[in-house]
C-alpha positions in Angstrom: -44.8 -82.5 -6.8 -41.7 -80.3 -7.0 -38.4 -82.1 -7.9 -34.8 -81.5 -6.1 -33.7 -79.6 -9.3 -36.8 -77.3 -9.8 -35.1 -74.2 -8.7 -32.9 -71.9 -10.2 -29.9 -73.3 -8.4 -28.1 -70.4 -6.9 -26.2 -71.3 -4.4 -25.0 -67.9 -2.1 -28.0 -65.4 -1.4 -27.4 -62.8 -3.9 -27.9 -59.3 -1.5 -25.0 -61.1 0.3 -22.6 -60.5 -2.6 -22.9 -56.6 -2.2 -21.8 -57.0 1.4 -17.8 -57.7 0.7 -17.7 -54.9 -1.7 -19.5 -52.5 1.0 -17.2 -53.4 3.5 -14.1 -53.2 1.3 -15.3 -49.4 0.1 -16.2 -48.0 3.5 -12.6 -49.4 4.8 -11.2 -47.9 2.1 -13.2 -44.9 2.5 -12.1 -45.0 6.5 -8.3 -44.8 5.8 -8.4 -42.7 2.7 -11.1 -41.0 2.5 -12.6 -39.7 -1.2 -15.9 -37.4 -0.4 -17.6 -35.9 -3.8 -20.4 -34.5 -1.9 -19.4 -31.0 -0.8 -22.1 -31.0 2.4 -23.2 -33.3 5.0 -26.5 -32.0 4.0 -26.8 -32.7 0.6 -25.5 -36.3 1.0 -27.7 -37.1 3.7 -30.6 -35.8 1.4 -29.8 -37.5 -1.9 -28.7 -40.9 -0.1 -31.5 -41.1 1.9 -33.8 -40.5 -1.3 -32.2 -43.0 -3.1 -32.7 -45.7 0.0 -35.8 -44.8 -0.3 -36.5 -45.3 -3.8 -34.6 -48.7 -3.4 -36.9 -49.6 -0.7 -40.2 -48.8 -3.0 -38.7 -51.2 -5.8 -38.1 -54.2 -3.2 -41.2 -53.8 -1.5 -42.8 -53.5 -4.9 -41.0 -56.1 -6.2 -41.9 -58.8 -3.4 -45.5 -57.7 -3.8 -45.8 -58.3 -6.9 -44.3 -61.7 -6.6 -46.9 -62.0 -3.4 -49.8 -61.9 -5.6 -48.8 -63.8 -8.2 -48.8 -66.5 -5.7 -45.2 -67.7 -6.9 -42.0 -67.4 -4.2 -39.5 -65.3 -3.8 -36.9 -68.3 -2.9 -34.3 -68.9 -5.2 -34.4 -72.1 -3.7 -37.8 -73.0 -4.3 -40.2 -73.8 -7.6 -41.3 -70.6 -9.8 -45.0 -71.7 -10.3 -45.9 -68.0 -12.2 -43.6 -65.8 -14.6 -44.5 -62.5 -13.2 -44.4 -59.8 -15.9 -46.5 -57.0 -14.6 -45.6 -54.2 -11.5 -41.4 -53.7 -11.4 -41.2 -56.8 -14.0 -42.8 -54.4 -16.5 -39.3 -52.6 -16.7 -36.5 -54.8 -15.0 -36.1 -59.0 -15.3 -34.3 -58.4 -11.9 -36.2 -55.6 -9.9 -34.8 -57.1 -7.0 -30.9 -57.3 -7.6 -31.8 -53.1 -9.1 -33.4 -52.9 -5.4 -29.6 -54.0 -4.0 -27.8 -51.8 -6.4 -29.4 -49.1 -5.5 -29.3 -49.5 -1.5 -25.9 -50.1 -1.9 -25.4 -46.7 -4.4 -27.4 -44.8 -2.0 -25.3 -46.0 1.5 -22.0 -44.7 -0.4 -23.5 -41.6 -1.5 -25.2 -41.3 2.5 -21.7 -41.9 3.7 -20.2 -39.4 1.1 -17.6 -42.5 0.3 -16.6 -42.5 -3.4 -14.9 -45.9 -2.9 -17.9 -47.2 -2.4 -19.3 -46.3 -5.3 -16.3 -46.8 -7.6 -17.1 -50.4 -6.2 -20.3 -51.0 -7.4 -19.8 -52.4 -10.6 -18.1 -55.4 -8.7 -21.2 -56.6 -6.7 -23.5 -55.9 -10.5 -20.7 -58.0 -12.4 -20.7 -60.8 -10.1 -24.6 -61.0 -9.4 -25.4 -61.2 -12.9 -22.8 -64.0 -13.7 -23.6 -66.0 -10.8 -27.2 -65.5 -10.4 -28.9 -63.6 -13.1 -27.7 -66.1 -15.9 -28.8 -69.3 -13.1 -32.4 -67.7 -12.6 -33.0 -67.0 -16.6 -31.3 -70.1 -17.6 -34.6 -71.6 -15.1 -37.1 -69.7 -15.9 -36.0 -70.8 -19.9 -36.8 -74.2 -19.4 -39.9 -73.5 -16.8 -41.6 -71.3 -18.9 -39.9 -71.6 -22.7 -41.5 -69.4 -25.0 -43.7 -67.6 -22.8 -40.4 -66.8 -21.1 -38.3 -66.0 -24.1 -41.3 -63.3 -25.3 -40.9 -61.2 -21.8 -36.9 -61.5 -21.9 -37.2 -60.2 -25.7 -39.3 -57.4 -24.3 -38.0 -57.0 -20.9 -34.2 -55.6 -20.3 -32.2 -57.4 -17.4 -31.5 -54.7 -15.5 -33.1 -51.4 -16.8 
């Protein structure tokens, strides 16, 4: 049986904290606009390959989790620590999922504010989730745990 407190206890859905950053950059970008890509083309190209790539590592990431036959949910118990597929590389393949979308939509858009914000949304996602989820899977899975995060970077 699961108890109330068998979760990582993160409160706000973490691909929602990019979203304020986002917004701020493209209004930024809107009234004072900061392009570093000299062609429509060549942003188009490289942000859409970089969506792309973000999409393999979530889609990766939740299969992964899929077969392990543990959840997604922040909100619910981790029965499995998955260390194999995008875990191999990244603790978090799924917040490096968001970080890139979110790199690739400012470069699609050509908006250096957006990207100049980036570092807000990766700041605040590893203080107010990151830290919750390890802190978690610390006490679920101890040593077994503490071996993949020795092993294992957070991010990359």
């Amino acid at each position: 049986m699961m108890r109330d407190d068998d979760n990582s206890g993160v409160k706000a859905p973490p691909p929602l904290i990019f979203l304020p950053p986002l917004l701020l950059g493209l209004a930024l970008h809107f009234v004072i606009p900061l392009p570093f890509l000299p062609t429509v083309l060549l942003q188009l190209v490289i942000g859409i390959a970089i969506m792309f790539l973000a999409g393999v590592l979530i889609i990766s990431a939740v299969v992964t989790i899929r077969r392990a036959n543990t959840t997604f949910s922040l909100h619910q118990e981790s029965t499995a620590l998955v260390t194999h597929g995008p875990y191999r590389f990244s603790r978090h393949p799924s917040y490096l999922a968001a970080s890139v979308l979110y790199l690739g939509i400012g470069v699609a858009v050509n908006a250096l504010w957006v990207v100049v914000l980036l570092p807000v949304p990766v700041v605040v996602i590893t203080l107010t989730a990151m830290r919750k989820e390890e802190a978690y899977l610390e006490r679920k899975f101890e040593a077994e745990y503490l071996n993949y995060k020795a092993r294992v970077r957070r991010w990359l």
